[in-house]
C-alpha positions in Angstrom: 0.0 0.0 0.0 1.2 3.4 -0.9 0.7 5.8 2.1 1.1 9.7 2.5 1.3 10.3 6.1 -0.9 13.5 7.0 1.7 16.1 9.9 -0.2 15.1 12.7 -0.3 11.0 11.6 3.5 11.3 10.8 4.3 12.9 14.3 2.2 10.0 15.8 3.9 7.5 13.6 7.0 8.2 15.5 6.0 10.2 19.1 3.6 8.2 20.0 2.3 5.3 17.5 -0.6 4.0 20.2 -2.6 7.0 19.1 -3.0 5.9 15.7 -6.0 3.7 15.0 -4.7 -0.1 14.6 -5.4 -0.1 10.9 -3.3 2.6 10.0 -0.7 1.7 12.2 -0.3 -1.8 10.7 -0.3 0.2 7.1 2.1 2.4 8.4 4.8 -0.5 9.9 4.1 -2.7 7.1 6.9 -4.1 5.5 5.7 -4.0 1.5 4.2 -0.8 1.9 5.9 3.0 0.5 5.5 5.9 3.3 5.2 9.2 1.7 5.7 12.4 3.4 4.8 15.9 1.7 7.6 18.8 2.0 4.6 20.5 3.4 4.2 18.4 6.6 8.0 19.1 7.3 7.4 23.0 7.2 4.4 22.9 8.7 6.1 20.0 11.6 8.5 23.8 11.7 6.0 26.0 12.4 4.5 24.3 15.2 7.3 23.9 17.0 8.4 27.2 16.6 4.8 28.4 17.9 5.5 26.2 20.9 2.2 24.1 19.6 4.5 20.6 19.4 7.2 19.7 21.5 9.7 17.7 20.6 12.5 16.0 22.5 15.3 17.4 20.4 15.3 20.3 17.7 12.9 20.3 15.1 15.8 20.0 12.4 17.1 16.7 14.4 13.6 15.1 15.0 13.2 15.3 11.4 16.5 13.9 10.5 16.0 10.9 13.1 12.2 10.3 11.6 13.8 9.8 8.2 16.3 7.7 9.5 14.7 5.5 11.8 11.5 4.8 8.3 12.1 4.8 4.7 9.9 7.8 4.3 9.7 8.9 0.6 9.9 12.4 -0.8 6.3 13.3 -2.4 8.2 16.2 -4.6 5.9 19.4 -4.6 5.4 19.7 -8.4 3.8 22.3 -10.9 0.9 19.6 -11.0 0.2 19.4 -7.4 0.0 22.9 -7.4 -2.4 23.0 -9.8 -4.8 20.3 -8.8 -4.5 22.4 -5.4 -7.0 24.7 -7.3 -9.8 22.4 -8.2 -10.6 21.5 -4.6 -13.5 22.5 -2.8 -13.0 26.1 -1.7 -14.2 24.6 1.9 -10.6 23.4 2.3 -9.2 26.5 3.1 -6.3 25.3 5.1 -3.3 25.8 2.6 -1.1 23.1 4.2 -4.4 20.8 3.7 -4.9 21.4 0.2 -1.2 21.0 -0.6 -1.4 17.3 1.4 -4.8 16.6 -0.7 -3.5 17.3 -3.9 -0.2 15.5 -3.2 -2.0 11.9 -2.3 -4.2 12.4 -5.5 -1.7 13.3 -8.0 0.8 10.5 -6.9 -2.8 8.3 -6.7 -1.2 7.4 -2.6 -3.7 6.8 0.4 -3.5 9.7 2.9 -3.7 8.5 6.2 -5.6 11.2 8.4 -7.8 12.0 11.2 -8.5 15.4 9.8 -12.5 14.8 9.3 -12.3 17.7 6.8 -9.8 15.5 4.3 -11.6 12.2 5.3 -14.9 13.9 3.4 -13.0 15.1 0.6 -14.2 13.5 -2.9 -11.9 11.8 -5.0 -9.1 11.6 -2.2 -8.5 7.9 -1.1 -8.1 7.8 3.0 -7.1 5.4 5.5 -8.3 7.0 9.2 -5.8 7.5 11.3 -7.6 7.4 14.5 
């Protein structure tokens, strides 16, 4: 299964995996499966922490590095055609992170693993829950 790991599902991935619902978590450690991460989750992983909304325990730039390290987590490359399918979602998703992570999983046809109820209604968008 091809997976793109919504910010919040990542950090849970690898802070604190009992959170995740036992689907997704057995999708997530499974051994055939590709894990997908957006650019997108990584600045906006940043901007939390520099808020003070996430803790970590080490810098953000180091928590990312380990989280790499420790999964073979895949690059989803922010391309001229994510960008653009950014525009033909509903103008209810008005989070721009969101719409980024949307139009990611749909133009590389991966699963996004949420708990975001907005993304888990979202036509056309394939979703494994994450909670």
């Amino acid at each position: 299964m091809k997976l793109l790991l919504d910010t919040h599902v990542w950090v849970w991935s690898v802070a604190d995996p009992d959170r995740l619902a036992r689907k997704a978590r057995r999708a997530i450690e499974s051994p055939g499966g590709e894990i997908w991460l957006s650019p997108v989750s990584v600045w906006e992983l940043l901007q939390l922490a520099r808020r003070g909304k996430l803790r970590l325990k080490s810098s953000p730039e180091k928590w990312i590095a380990d989280s790499f390290a420790a999964a073979p987590l895949r690059d989803a490359v922010l391309t001229r055609d994510v960008a653009l399918e950014t525009r033909v979602l509903p103008p209810s998703l008005a989070d721009p992170a969101d719409r980024f992570i949307a139009a990611t999983a749909r133009v590389y046809g991966l699963t996004l693993v949420t708990a975001d109820e907005r993304l888990m209604d979202l036509e056309g968008l394939d979703v494994l829950p994450g909670r």
